[in-house]
C-alpha positions as CSV (number, residue, x, y, z in Angstrom):
1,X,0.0,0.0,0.0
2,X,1.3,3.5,-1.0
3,X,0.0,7.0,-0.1
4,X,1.2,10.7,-1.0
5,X,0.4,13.1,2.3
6,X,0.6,16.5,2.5
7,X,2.4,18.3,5.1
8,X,4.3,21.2,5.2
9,X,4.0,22.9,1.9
10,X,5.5,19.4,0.8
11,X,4.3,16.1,-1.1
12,X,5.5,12.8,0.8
13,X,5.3,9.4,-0.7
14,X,5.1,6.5,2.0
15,X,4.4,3.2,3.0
16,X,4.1,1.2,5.8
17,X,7.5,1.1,8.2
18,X,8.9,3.8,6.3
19,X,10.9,6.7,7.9
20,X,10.4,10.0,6.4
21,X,11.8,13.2,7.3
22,X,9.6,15.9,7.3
23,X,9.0,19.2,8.5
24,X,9.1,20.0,12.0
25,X,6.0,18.7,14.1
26,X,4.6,19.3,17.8
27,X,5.4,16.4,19.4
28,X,8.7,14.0,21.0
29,X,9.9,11.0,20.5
30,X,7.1,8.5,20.5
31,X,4.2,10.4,20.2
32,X,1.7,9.0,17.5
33,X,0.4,11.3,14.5
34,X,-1.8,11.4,12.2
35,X,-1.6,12.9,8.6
36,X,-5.7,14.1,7.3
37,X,-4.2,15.4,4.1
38,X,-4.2,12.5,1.8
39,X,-3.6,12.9,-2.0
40,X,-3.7,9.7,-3.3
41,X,-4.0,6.2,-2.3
42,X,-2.7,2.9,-3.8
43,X,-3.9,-0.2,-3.0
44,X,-2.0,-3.7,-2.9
45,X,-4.3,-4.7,-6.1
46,X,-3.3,-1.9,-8.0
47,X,-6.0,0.3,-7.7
48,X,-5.8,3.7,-7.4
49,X,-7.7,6.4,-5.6
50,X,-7.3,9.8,-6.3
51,X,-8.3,12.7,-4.1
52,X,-10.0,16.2,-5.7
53,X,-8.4,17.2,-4.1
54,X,-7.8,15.5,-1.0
55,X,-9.7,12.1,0.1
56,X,-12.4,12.1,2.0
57,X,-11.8,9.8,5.2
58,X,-8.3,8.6,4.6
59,X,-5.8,9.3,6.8
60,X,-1.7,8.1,7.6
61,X,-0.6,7.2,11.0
62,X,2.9,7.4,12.1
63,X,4.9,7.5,15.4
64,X,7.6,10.6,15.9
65,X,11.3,9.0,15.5
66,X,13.5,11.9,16.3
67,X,13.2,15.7,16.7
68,X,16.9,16.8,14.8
69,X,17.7,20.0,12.4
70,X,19.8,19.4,9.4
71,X,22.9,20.3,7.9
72,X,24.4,23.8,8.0
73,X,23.7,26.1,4.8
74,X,25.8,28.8,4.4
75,X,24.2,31.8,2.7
76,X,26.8,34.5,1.8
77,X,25.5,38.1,0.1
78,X,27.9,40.7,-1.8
79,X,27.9,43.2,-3.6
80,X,30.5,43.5,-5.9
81,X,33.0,46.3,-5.8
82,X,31.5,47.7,-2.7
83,X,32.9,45.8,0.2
84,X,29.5,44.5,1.3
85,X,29.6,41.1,2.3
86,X,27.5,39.1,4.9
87,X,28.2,35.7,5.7
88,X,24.8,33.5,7.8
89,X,24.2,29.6,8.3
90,X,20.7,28.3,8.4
91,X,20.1,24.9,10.3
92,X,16.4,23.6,9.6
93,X,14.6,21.2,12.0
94,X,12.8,18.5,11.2
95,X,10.8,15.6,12.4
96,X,11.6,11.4,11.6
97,X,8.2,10.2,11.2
98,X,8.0,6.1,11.1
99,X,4.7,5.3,8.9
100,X,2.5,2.8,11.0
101,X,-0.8,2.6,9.2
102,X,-2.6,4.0,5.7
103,X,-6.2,3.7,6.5
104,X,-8.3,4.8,3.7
């Protein structure tokens, strides 16, 4: 069984006892959650079920791996010939989500 979920501004494909990182969520390490915004749904038959554009009473459990923040990005500015130059690092935090359950 496969699902695409929405969640923060971002499409996530998953299946049962996957871990996915995704953006950061309320929660620590073991809470349970539950993803309403369902895109699609596919079934182990093969069928498909597509949402207009979400569907209706299908939702995505998971259980909250890890709460971590990711790798530094450096974002440097300058402008050229006039000695302007600003140097910042961005760390975003994210939440390890193990998939437990697509109920649709």
């Amino acid at each position: 069984m496969l699902a695409v979920v929405k969640t923060g501004g971002k499409q996530v494909r998953v299946r049962p006892g996957d871990v996915v990182q995704v953006e950061k969520l309320v929660g620590n390490a073991g809470d349970n959650v539950v993803f309403d915004a369902v895109l699609l749904v596919e079934k182990d038959g093969g069928s498909v079920e597509i949402g207009s554009p979400l569907i209706e009473q299908a939702s995505v459990k998971g259980e909250i791996v890890e709460q971590k923040r990711g790798r530094k990005i450096v974002v440097f500015k300058f402008k050229r010939r006039q000695g302007y130059r600003k140097k910042m690092g961005h760390r975003q935090y994210y939440t390890s989500v193990r998939i437990t359950d697509i109920s649709v």
